[in-house]
Structure formats: structure tokens, C-alpha cells
C-alpha positions in Angstrom: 0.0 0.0 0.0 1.1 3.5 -1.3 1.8 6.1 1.5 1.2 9.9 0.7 1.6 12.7 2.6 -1.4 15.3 2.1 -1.0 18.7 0.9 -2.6 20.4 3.9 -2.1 20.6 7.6 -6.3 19.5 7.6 -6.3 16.1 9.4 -10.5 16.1 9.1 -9.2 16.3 5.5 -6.3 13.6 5.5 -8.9 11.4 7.4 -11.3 11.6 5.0 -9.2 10.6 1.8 -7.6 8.2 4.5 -11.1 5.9 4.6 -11.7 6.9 1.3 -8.7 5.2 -0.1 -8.3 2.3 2.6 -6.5 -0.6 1.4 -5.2 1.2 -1.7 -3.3 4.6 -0.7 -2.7 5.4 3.2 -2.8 9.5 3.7 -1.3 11.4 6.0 -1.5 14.7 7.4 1.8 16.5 6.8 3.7 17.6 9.9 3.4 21.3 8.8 1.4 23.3 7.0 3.2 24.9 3.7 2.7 28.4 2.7 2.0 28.0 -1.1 1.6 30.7 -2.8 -1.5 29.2 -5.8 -0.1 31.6 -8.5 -1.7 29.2 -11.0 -4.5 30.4 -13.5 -6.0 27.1 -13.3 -6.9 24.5 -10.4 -4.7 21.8 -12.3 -1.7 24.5 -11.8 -2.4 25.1 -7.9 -3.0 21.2 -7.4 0.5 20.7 -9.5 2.5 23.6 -7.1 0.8 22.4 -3.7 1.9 19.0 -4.5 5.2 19.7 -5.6 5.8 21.7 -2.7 5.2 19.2 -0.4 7.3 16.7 -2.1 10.1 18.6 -2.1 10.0 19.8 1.4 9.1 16.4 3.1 10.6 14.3 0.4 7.8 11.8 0.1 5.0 10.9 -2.5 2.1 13.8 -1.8 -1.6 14.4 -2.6 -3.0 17.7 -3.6 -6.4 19.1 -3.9 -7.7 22.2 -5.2 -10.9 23.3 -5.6 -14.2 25.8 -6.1 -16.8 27.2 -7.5 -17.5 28.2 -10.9 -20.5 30.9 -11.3 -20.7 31.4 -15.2 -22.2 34.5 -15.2 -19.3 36.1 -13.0 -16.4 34.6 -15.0 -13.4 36.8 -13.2 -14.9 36.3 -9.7 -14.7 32.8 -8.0 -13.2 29.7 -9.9 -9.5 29.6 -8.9 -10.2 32.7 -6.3 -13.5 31.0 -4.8 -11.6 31.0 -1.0 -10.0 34.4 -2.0 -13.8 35.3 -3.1 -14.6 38.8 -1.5 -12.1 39.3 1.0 -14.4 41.9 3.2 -16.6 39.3 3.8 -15.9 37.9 7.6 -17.5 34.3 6.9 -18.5 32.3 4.2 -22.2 33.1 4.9 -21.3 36.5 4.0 -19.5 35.5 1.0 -22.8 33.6 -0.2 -24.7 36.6 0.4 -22.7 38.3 -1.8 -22.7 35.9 -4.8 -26.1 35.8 -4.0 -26.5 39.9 -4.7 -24.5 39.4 -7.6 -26.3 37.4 -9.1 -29.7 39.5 -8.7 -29.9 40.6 -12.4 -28.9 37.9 -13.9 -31.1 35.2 -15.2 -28.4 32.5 -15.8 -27.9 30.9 -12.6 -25.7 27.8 -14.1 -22.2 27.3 -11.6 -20.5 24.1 -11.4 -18.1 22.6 -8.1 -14.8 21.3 -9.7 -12.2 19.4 -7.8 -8.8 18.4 -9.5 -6.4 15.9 -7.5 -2.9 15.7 -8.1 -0.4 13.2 -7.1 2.8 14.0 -6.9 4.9 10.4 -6.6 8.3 11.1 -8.2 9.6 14.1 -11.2 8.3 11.2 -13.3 5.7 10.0 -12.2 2.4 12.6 -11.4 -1.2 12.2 -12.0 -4.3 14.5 -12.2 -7.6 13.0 -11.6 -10.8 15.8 -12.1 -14.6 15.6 -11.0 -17.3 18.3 -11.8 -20.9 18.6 -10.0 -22.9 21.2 -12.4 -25.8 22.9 -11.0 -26.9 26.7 -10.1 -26.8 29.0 -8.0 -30.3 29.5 -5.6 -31.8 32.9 -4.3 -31.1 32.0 -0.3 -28.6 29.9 1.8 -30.4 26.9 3.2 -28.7 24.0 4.7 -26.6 23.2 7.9 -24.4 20.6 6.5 -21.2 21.0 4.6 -19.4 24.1 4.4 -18.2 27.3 2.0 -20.6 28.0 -0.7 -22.8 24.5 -0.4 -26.0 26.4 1.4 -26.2 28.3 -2.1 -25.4 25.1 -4.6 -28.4 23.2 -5.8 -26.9 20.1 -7.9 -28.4 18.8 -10.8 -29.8 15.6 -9.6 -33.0 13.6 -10.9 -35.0 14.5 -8.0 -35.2 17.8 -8.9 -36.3 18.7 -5.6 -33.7 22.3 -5.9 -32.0 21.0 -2.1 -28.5 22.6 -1.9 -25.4 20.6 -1.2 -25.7 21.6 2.5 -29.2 20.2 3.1 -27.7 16.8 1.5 -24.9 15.2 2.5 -25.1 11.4 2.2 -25.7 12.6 -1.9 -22.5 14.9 -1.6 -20.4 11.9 -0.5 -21.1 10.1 -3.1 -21.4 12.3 -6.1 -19.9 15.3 -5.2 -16.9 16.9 -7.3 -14.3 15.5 -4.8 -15.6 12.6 -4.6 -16.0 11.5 -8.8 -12.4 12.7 -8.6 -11.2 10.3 -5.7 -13.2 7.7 -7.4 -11.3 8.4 -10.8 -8.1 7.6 -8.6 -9.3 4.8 -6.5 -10.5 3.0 -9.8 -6.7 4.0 -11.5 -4.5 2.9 -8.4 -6.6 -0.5 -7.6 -6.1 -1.3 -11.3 -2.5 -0.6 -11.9 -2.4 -2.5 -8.3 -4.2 -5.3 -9.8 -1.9 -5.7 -12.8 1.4 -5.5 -10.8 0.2 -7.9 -8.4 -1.0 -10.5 -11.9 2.7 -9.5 -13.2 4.4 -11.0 -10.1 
């Protein structure tokens, strides 16, 4: 079994991809937390220099996530800036309140959550697994679950029932953008697993 060292000092975080990847990859908090600085223009890019970083510093095979929202009527807000998003704001209730007013006189509503992973296991060998939820934006913040800009997310989901991300959470386990992209890794690692294991 792989061991990586997370790109974040977030144990809830290194916990979660722990279980999520049990028996495949074993994740570990880092023993400090790096100050990156996410120059990149794109989430691959910041995934790509938080990984790197870590490897370099700690010398060991690392996991990197990075992440946010994508509001297409407000195409140089959000996106690679979503946790950077309207720095006045105290919280990020007051930072949905604030996409929410943005929003006001717009009629398309359409965002998407994007997650790109990126593991960093040698110079030669690093791999980028993605996952999108699309949905749009609603008119209030409703929800207790889940955190950042989920009370204002309603996913696309057959029930059609326009719940945000924070009033579901056993959905946003399974089909959120973090996790399609873990899956995309779990189902990449277990195989190339599987056929080294066959090989020997």
C-alpha cells in the first residue's frame, strides 16, 4: 500500500481521503502546514505547485487538492479565487450573500463545483484525476451541512427537488466533485495494483 503525505495541515481532511482510499493509498497529514503561494491560473496548476511543494520539502509521494466554485455569469470572480472570493466578507455566509446579490440581475444561474487531485509520486511520475458537480446558484442559503458555498449550490440531480449541497450530505459523499475525482483515482490505483500484483 502507497503512502502519501497530504498537501494540507487539515487532518479532518487527511482522514477523509484516509477511509476513502483504505487498502489502496494510506494518507497522511503533513507535519506542517506549507505556505503555497496558488499563482496558478487554473486548479490543475495550484494542485500541481501544492503537490510539488510538499514533495520537495518532506521528500515523500504527496496528494493535492484544489478546488471551487464556478458561477458562469461572473467569469473573473470565483473559480481559482473561490476561498480568496470577496475578501471583506468575515465568513463564508457573507460570502454567499454576496454571490447571491450578484447574481440579482442575472437570469443565468448555471455554476459548477470542480475538484482536480494531483499526485505527486516522483519528477516522473504525477497524475491529475478531475470531477465536476454542475448545478446553479439558488436565491437563499439553506442548509446546515457541509461548508463554503454549499447552502447556495443546488446540484443537478434527478429528483429535482432544488435541495443545496448543504441540506444533503449522504448525496455529496457520493457524487460530489471531490468525490468523482477520488473515485477516478481509487478505480486508477486499484487497477495498476491489480496488474502489478498479476505480473508477479
Amino acid at each position: 500500500m502507497k503512502d502519501l503525505i497530504l498537501a494540507s495541515g487539515n487532518t479532518h481532511k487527511a482522514q477523509e481521503f484516509k477511509e476513502l482510499f483504505q487498502g489502496i493509498l494510506n494518507v497522511h497529514p503533513a507535519p506542517k502546514t506549507l505556505d503555497v503561494d496558488e499563482i496558478g491560473k487554473t486548479f490543475t496548476e495550484n494542485a500541481f505547485l501544492k503537490a510539488k511543494a510538499y514533495f520537495d520539502t518532506f521528500g515523500a509521494p504527496s496528494l493535492a487538492d484544489d478546488s471551487g466554485l464556478v458561477v458562469n455569469a461572473l467569469p473573473d470572480l470565483l473559480g481559482v479565487q473561490s476561498a480568496r472570493f470577496a475578501p471583506e466578507c468575515q465568513n463564508y455566509e457573507a460570502k454567499c450573500g454576496k454571490v447571491i446579490e450578484l447574481l440579482r440581475s442575472k437570469e443565468d444561474r448555471s455554476a459548477y463545483f470542480i475538484c482536480v487531485l494531483c499526485f505527486y509520486l516522483s519528477a516522473d511520475e504525477i497524475y491529475f484525476f478531475e470531477g465536476r458537480v454542475q448545478g446553479e446558484i439558488g436565491t437563499t442559503l439553506r442548509g446546515e451541512h457541509g461548508f463554503g458555498y454549499d447552502p447556495i449550490f443546488i446540484p443537478e440531480r434527478k429528483e429535482h427537488d432544488g435541495m443545496s449541497l448543504a441540506e444533503i450530505p449522504e448525496w455529496k459523499n457520493e457524487f460530489s466533485h471531490r468525490a468523482k475525482a477520488s473515485k477516478a483515482a481509487l478505480d486508477f490505483f486499484k487497477d495498476s495494483i491489480d496488474k502489478t500484483r498479476k505480473k508477479s
